[in-house]
C-alpha positions as CSV (number, residue, x, y, z in Angstrom):
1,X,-34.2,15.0,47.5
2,X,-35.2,13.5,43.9
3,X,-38.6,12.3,43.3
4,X,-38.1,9.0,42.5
5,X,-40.6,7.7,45.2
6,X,-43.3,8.1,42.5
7,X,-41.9,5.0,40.4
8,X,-41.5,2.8,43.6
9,X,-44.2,0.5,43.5
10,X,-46.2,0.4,46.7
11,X,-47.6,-2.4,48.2
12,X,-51.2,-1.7,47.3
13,X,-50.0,-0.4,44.0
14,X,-51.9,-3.3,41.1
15,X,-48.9,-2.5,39.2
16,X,-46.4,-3.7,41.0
17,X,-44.7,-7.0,39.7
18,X,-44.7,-10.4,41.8
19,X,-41.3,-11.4,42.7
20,X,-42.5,-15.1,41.1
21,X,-42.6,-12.5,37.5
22,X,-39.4,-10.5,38.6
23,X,-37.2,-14.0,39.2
24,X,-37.1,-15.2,35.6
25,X,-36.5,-12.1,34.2
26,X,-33.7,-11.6,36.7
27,X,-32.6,-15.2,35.0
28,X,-32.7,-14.0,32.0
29,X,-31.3,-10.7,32.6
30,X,-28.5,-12.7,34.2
31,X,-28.4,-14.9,31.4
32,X,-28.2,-12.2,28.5
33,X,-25.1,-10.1,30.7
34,X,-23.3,-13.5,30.4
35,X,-23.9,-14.0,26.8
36,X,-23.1,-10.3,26.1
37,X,-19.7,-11.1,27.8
38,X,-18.9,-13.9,26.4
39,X,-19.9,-12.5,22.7
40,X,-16.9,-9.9,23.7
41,X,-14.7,-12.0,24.4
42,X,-15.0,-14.1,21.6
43,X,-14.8,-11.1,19.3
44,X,-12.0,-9.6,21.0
45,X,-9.9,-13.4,20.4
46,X,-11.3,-13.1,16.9
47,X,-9.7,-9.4,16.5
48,X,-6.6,-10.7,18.0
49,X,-6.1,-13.5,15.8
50,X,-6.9,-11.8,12.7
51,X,-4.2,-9.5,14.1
52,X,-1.5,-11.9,14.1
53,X,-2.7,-14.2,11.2
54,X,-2.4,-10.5,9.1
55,X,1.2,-10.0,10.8
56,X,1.9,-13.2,9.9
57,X,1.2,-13.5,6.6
58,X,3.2,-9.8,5.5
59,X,5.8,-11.7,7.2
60,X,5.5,-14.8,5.0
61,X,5.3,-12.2,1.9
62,X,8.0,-10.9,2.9
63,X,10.3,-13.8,2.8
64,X,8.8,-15.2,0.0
65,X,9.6,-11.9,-2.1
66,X,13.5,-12.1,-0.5
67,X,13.9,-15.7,-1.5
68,X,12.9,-14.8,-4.9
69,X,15.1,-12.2,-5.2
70,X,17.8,-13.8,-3.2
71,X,19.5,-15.1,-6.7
72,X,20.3,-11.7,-8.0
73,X,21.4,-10.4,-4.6
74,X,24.5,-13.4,-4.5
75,X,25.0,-12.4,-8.3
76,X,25.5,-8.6,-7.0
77,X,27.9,-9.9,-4.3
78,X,29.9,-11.4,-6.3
79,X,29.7,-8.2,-8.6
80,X,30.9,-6.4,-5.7
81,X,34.2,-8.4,-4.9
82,X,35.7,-8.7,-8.7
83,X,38.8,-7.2,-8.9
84,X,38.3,-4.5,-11.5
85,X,41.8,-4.9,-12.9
86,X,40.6,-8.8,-13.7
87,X,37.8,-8.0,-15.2
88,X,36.9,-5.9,-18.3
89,X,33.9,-3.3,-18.6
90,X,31.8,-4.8,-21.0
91,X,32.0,-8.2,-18.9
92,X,31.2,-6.1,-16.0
93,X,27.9,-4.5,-17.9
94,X,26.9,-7.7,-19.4
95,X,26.6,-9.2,-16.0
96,X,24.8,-5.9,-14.3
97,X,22.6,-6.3,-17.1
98,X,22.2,-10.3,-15.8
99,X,21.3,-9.9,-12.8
100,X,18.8,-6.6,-13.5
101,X,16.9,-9.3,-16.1
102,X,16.7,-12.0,-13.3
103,X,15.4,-9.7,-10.5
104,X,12.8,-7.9,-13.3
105,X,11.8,-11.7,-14.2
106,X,11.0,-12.3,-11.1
107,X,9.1,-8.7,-10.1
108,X,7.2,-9.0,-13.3
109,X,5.6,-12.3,-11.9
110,X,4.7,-10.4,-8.7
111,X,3.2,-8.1,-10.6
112,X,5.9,-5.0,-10.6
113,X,5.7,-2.7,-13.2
114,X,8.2,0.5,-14.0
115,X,7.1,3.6,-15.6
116,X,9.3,4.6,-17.3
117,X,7.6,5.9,-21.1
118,X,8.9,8.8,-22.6
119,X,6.6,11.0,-25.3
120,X,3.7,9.7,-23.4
121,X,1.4,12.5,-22.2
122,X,1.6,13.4,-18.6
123,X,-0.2,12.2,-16.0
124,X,-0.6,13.7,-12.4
125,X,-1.4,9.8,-11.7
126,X,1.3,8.1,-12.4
127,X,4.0,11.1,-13.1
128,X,5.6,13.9,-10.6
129,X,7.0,16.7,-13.1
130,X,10.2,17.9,-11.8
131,X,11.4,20.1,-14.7
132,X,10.1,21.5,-17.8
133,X,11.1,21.8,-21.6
134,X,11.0,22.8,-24.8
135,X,8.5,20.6,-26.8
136,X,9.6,20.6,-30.5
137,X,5.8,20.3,-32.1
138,X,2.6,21.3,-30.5
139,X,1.9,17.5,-30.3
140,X,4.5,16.9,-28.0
141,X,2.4,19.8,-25.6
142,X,2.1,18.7,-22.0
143,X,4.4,15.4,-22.6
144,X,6.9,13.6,-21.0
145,X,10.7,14.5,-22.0
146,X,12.6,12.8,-20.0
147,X,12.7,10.2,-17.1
148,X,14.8,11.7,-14.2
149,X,13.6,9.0,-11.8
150,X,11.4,5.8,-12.9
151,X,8.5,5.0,-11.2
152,X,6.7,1.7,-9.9
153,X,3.3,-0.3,-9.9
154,X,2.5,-3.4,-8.0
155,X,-0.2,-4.3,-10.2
156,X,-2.7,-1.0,-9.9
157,X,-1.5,0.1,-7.2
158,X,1.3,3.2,-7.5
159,X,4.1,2.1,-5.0
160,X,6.6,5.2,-6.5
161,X,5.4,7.8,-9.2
162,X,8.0,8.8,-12.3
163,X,9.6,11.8,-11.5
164,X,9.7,13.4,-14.9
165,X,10.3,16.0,-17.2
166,X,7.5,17.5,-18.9
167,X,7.7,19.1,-22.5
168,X,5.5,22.4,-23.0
169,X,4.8,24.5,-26.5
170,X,5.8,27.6,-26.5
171,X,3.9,28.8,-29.2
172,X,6.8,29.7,-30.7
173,X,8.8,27.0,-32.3
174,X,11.3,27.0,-29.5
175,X,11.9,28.5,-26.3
176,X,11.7,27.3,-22.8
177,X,8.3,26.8,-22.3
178,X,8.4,29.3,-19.5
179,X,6.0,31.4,-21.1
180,X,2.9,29.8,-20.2
């Protein structure tokens, strides 16, 4: 047995609350449990419609960024379907080289970016080195070569770094820039 008799109030006990003093704060009580529910349930609609309003507007992004690339993609269907024997090489190349202009056009206004710089110096930021090198000079220590695989921004944000090869001195003139 617990001895919770000792916070019972007795009847002779001056401590003891009325029941006209325990009613309203019953009310309120009542009053603030309702409130406190009501407050959740709001906030709970709120998170759900943020929820969706969020879904729906990566939808809407999404679209929009098809429907401005949707130009190029009907020029590189109708790439795909010309009958090589029709068509000459450099025709072919000058069109590729169409249609890569209109879709940069239209990823440069969105903010897109491609790393792609060669003779820059590395960076663990922006680059992945893949390979090494021989760098010619001790200037050209520690930068990049060549670009195996370009990279991307969407503004600052890295969406795909450069996979790259990165020159190293030797200390020799030459070599393979293993020694270090």
């Amino acid at each position: 047995m617990t001895d919770d008799s000792r916070f019972e109030p007795t009847p002779a006990d001056p401590i003891a609350p009325s029941p006209q003093a325990v009613t309203p704060l019953e009310e309120e009580l009542a009053a603030l449990k309702d409130r406190h529910l009501r407050l959740a349930a709001d906030f709970d609609n709120f998170r759900k419609r943020a929820l969706k309003e969020r879904s729906e507007t990566w939808e809407k992004a999404q679209a929009d960024l098809v429907l401005r690339l949707a130009d190029g993609l009907d020029d590189l269907a109708r790439f795909a379907h010309v009958d090589p024997a029709q068509t000459d090489a450099a025709r072919l190349h000058a069109g590729v080289d169409l249609v890569e202009r209109k879709i940069w056009k239209e990823l440069g206004a969105l903010g897109v970016s491609r790393i792609d710089q060669t003779g820059v110096p590395f960076d663990p930021n922006v680059h992945e080195a893949v390979t090494t090198g021989p760098a010619p000079t001790p200037a050209a220590d520690h930068t990049i070569g060549a670009i195996l695989q370009a990279g991307y921004r969407a503004g600052k944000l890295l969406l795909r770094p450069a996979r790259v090869q990165v020159l190293t001195w030797s200390g020799d003139g030459g070599g393979t820039g293993a020694e270090r």
